[in-house]
N, C-alpha and C positions, 0 to 999 in steps of 0.2 A: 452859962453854957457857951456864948459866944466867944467872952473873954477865954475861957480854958480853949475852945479850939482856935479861937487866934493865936493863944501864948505857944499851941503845939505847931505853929506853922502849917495850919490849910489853908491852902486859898480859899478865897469871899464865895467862889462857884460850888466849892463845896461845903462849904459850911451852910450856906443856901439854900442845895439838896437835902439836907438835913436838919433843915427850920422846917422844911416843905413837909419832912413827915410827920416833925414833931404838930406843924398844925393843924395836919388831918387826925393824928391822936387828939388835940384839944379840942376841937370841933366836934368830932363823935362822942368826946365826955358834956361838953354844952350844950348839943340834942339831949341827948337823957339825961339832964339838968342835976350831972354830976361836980358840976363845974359852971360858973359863970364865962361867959363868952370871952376868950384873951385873945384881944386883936395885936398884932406888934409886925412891923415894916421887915421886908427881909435888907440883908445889907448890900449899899451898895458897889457896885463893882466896877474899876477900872478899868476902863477901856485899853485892850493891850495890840499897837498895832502889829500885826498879822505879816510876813513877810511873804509875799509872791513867790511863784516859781521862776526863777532867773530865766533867761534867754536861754544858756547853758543849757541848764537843767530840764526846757522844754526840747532841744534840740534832741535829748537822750530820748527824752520819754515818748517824743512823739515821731522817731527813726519807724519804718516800717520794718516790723519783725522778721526775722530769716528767719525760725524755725517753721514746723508744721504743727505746732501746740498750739489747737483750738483757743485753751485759755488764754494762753496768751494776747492770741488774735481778739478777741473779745475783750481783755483789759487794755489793749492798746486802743480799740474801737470806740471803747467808754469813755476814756479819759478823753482821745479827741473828741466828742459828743461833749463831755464836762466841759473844753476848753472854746467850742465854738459857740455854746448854745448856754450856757452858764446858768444853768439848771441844777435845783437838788437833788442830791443821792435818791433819796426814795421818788422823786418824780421820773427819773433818768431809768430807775428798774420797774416802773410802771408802764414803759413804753412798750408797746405794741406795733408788730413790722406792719400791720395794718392802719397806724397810725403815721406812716411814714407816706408821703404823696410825691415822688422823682416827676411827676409832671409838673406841678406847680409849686414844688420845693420847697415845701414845708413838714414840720411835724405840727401834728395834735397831741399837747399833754394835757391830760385827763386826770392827775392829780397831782394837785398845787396847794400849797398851805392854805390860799384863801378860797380853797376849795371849788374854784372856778377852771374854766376850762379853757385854754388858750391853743392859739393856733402860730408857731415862730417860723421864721424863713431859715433856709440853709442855704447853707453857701454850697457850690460846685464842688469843690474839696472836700467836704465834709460829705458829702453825696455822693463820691469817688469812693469814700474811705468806707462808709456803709456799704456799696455795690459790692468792693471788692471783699469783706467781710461776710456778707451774706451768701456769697460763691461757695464759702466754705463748708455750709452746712446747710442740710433737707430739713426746711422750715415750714410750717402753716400760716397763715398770714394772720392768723388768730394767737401766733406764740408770742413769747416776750422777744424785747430785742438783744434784751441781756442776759438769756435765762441760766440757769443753773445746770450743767453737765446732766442730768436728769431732766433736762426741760421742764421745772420750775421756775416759777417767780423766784428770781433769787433776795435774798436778806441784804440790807447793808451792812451789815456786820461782815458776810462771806463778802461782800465788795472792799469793803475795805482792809480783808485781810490780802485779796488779790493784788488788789493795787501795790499797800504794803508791802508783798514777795515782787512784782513786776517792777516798783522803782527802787528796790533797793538792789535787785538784778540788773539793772541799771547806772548803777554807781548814784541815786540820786537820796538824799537820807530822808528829805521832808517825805512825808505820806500821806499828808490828810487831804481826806477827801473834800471838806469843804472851801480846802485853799486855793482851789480849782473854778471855784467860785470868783474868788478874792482875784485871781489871774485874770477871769474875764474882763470884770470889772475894771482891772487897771488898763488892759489892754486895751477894752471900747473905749473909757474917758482918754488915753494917749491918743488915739485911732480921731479922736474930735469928735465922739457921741456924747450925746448930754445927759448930764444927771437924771432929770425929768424920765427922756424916755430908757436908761439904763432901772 
C-alpha cells in the first residue's frame, strides 16, 4: 500500500493520514481478536523549510484598513495578534476580551496544546491596534475577541478562509495561517530573543 501511494506521488503527510486510519481499522480487528496485533512505524517526513512573510508582504497585510468592513477590521486585528504574540490559530479564537488586561498589558490564553494556561505581555502597538478594533463594535467582555459576524466562537477553518480573501486582496499570495507563527519566530530570534525562551 505504501509503495503504490508513493509510485502515485503523495506526499509522506498524506500517506501517513492514511496509515492512521488504516491502524485504527487494525486495532479494532485485534480487540476482537480477528486479527493478531500489526504494529508498523508511520513513515518518515522531510522536514520542508517554511518561507516567512517578507518585509513586503507584512507591510501590505498589516496597512490599517480604509474601509468600514467589520471583517475586515477583525482580519487585519488577528493577524497583528498572529504577528505579535505568535500564538495558534485555535488558541488566538479562544481569546476572550476579558481575557485582555490594558492595565498590565497582557493577555490570558486559556487554551494551549499543552493545555496549560499562560499569561504573555503586549506590546503598546498591539494594544493600540486592539483599542482601536474594539471602538468598532458593542461587545460583552464575556465575547470572543475574534468572534463570528453572529457572535460566535468562530472556527479555524472560517479564519482561514478570512485571511485567505483579506491577503490575497492585498496582493499577498501566501495564506496560511500557521506561517504567521514561522514569522514570529524569525523575527524574535532576529530581534536577539533566545531559543530557550521563544
Amino acid at each position: 500500500f505504501v509503495l503504490h501511494e508513493m509510485d502515485k506521488g503523495n506526499r509522506v503527510t498524506a500517506i501517513n493520514s492514511r496509515l492512521r486510519g488504516i491502524r485504527v481499522f487494525l486495532h479494532f480487528c485485534a480487540e476482537r481478536e480477528y486479527t493478531d496485533d500489526i504494529k508498523y512505524p508511520l513513515l518518515k517526513e522531510d522536514e520542508r523549510l517554511k518561507d516567512p512573510y517578507t518585509d513586503e508582504e507584512l507591510r501590505r497585510l498589516l496597512k490599517r484598513p480604509m474601509s468600514d468592513s467589520w471583517t475586515e477590521w477583525r482580519t487585519w486585528a488577528a493577524i497583528n495578534t498572529f504577528l505579535a504574540t505568535g500564538v495558534r490559530a485555535s488558541t488566538l479564537l479562544s481569546i476572550r476580551i476579558t481575557d485582555l488586561d490594558f492595565v498590565q498589558n497582557t493577555i490570558l490564553l486559556t487554551k494551549l496544546k499543552n493545555r496549560k494556561q499562560q499569561m504573555i505581555p503586549i506590546s503598546k502597538a498591539l494594544k493600540d491596534i486592539l483599542n482601536d478594533y474594539l471602538m468598532l463594535w458593542d461587545w460583552n467582555s464575556d465575547d470572543y475577541l475574534f468572534p463570528t459576524v453572529m457572535n460566535t466562537q468562530m472556527e479555524v477553518h472560517s479564519l482561514e478562509s478570512s485571511v485567505r480573501k483579506y491577503n490575497i486582496g492585498r496582493g499577498v499570495s501566501k495564506t496560511s495561517l500557521h506561517l504567521f507563527r514561522h514569522t514570529f519566530a524569525k523575527n524574535y530570534v532576529l530581534a536577539g530573543g533566545g531559543l530557550a525562551q521563544l
